[in-house]
C-alpha positions in Angstrom: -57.9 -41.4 11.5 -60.2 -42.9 9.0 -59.3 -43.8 5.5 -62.5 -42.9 2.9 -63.2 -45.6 1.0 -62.2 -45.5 -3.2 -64.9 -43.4 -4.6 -65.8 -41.4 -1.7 -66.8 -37.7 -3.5 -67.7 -34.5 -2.4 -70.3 -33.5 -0.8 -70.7 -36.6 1.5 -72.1 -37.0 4.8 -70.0 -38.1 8.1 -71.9 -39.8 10.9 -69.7 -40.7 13.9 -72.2 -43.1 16.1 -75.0 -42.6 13.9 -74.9 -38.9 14.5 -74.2 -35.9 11.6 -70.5 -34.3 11.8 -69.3 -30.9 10.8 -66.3 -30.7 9.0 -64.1 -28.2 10.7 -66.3 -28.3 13.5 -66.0 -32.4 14.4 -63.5 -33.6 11.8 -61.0 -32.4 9.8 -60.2 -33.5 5.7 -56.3 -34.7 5.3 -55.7 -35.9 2.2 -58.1 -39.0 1.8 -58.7 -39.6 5.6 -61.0 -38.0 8.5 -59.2 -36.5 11.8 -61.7 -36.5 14.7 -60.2 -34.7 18.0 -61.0 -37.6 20.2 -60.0 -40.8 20.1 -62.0 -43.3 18.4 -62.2 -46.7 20.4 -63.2 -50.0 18.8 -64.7 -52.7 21.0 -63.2 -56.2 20.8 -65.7 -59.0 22.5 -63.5 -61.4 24.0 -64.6 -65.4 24.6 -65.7 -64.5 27.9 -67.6 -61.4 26.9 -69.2 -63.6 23.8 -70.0 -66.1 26.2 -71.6 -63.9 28.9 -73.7 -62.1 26.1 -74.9 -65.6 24.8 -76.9 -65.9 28.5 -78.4 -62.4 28.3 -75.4 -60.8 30.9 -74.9 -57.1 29.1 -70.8 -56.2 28.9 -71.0 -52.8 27.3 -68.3 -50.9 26.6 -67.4 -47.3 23.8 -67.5 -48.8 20.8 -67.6 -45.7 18.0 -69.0 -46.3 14.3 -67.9 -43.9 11.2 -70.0 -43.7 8.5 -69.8 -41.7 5.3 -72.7 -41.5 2.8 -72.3 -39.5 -0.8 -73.9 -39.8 -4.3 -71.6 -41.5 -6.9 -70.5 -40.4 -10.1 -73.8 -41.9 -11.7 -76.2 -40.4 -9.5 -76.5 -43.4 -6.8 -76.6 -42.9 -3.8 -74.0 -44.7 -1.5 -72.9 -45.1 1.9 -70.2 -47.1 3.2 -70.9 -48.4 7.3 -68.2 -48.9 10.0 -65.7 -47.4 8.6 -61.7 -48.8 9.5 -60.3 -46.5 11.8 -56.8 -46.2 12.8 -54.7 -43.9 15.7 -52.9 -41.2 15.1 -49.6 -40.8 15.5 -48.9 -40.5 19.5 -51.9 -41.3 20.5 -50.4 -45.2 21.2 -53.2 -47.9 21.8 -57.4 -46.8 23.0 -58.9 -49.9 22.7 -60.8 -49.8 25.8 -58.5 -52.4 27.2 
């Protein structure tokens, strides 16, 4: 689940790794939050990993990015980038670990 960010009005955009979403199709509105039928799964470098990436050695893992882009109330365009994103309920701990 992600939370919109204060300010967030209709029509806005939702890009889920830098790619368009549908809502209904790829998300779902609840309240003030987004519902994506996957699991989202945030990447956390460890030392190791930080250290291994400093000498060039490539530790890739899923790391999903939300980002939601609408006009504000006086006409500016905003977009807020990597987006918080939490679990929902049941679906316990997918952090790749």
């Amino acid at each position: 689940m992600v939370r919109l960010p204060p300010g967030v009005r209709r029509p806005y955009t939702v890009f889920l790794n830098s790619v368009a979403q549908r809502e209904g199709t790829d998300y779902v509105v609840r309240g003030d939050a987004l519902e994506f039928p996957t699991a989202l799964v945030k990447d956390v470098i460890s030392k190791k990993r930080w250290f291994l990436g400093a000498w060039g050695v490539g530790t890739y893992r899923k790391d999903d990015s939300v980002d939601v882009a609408w006009t504000a109330a006086d006409g500016t365009p905003r977009v807020a980038h990597r987006l918080d994103f939490e679990p929902v309920a049941g679906e316990g701990n997918r952090d790749g670990t």
